[in-house]
N, C-alpha and C positions, 0 to 999 in steps of 0.2 A: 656274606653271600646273599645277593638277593633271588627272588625269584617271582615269575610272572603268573599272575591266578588266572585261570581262562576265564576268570567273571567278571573284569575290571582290566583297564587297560593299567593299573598301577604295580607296580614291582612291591609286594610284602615280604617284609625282612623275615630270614629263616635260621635258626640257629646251629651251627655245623659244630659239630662233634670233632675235637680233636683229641688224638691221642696219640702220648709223646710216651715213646719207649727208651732208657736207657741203660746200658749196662757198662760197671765199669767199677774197679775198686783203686781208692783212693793211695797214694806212695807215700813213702815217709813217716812222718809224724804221725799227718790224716790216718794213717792207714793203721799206723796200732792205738792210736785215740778208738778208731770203729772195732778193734778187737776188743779191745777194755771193755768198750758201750756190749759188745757181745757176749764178754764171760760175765761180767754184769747180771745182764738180762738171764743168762740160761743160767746162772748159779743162785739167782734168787728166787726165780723158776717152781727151783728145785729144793727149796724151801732155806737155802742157807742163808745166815745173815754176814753181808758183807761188809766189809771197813775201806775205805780209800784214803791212805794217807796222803795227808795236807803236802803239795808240790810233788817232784819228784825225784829228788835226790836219793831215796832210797833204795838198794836192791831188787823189791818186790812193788808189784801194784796195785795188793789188795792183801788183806788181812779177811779170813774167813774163819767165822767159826764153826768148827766142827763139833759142839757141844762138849767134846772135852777139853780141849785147844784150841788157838788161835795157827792156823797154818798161815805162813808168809807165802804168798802165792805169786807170781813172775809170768804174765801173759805175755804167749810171741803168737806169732803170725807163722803159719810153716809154707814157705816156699821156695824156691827155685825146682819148680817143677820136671820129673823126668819120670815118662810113665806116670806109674801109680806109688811114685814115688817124690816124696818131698821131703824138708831139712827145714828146721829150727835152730836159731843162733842160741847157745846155750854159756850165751857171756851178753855183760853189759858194757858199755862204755870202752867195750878191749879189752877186760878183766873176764875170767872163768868167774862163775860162782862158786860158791862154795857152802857147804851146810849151813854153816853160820849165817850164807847172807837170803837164802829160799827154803822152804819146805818141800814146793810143788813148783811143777813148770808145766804152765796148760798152752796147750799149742792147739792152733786153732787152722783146719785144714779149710778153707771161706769152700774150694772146687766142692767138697764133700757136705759142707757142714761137719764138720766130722774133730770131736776134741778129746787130745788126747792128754792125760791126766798123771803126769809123771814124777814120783816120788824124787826129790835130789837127789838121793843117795842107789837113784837106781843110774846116773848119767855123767853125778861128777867125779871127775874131772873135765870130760870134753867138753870141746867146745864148741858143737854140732850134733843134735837129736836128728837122727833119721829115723820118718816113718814111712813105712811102706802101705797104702790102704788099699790095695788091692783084694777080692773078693777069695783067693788061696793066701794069704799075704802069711807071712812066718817071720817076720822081722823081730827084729832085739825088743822094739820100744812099742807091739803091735796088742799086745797084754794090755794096753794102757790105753786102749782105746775107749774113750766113754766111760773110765773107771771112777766117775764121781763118786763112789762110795768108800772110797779110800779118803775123802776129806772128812768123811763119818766116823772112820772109825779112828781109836788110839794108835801112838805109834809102836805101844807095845801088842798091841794085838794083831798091826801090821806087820810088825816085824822093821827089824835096816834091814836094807837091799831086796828084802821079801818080793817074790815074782808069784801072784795072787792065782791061788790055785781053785780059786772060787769064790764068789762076791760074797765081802765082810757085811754087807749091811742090806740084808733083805728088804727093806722096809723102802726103799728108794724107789721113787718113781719111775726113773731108767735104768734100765741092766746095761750092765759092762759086758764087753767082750766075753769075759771068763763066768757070765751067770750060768749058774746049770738052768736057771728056771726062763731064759730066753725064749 
């Protein structure tokens, strides 16, 4: 862009400000490659040390440790949005998981920011997590919101199936759903 000085009959160069907005989240692959990069970022965050196994033939997509274990961990993406309502595919490849092949299944809401931190043995068998994140929400898997402190604690101290009647690990940066001390 140029522009004319009233002290000179010469046009001096002026430098214009652009600013480019986008918005838009990526399908496919892309799109749970940038969930990974996300439970990533907020699980190291939050002081855990993470593992990425080499390729991706295996059930889960991180190994974290929880200071007393290694939890096999399985990031999704949750959408097909309705309401304040969204779904997590709770299979790989057309197979269910199964205990054996996850520990956790972190599902990552992008609308909310909003991860929901769910034991396997609170989901398997199906083949579908529904969370409902709505502000009265009372859903099956709504307990599990933000429960990063269930990768803190043991699983004997969690319990199987255990439905967390208040946060196992004070010491955590962020409260879960169920802290008293929110």
């Amino acid at each position: 862009m140029k522009e004319t000085n009233d002290n000179s009959d010469e046009e001096q160069p002026t430098e214009e400000l652009i600013e480019i907005q986008a918005v838009g989240v990526p399908e496919g692959k892309k799109l749970g490659e940038a969930v990974e990069a996300a439970f990533l970022a907020k699980a190291t965050m939050l002081g855990f040390p993470v593992l990425k196994p080499w390729g991706d033939s295996r059930p889960y997509d991180f190994g974290v440790d929880g200071g007393r274990r290694l939890w096999r961990v399985q990031v999704k993406c949750a959408t097909s949005f309705r309401g304040t309502r969204c779904d997590a595919r709770a299979s790989g490849s057309g197979e269910l998981y199964t205990l054996d092949d996850i520990d956790f299944l972190a599902a990552y809401v992008i609308k909310k920011d909003l991860w929901y931190i769910v034991p396997a043995d609170a989901f398997v068998p199906r083949a579908t997590v529904h969370f409902n994140y709505g502000p009265r929400s009372q859903g099956m898997f709504e307990i599990y919101r933000e429960t990063w402190c269930l990768l803190a604690c043991s699983e004997r101290a969690r319990g199987r199936g255990d439905i967390p009647k208040r946060c196992r690990c004070e010491e955590m940066p962020v409260r879960c759903v169920v802290c008293p001390k929110k």
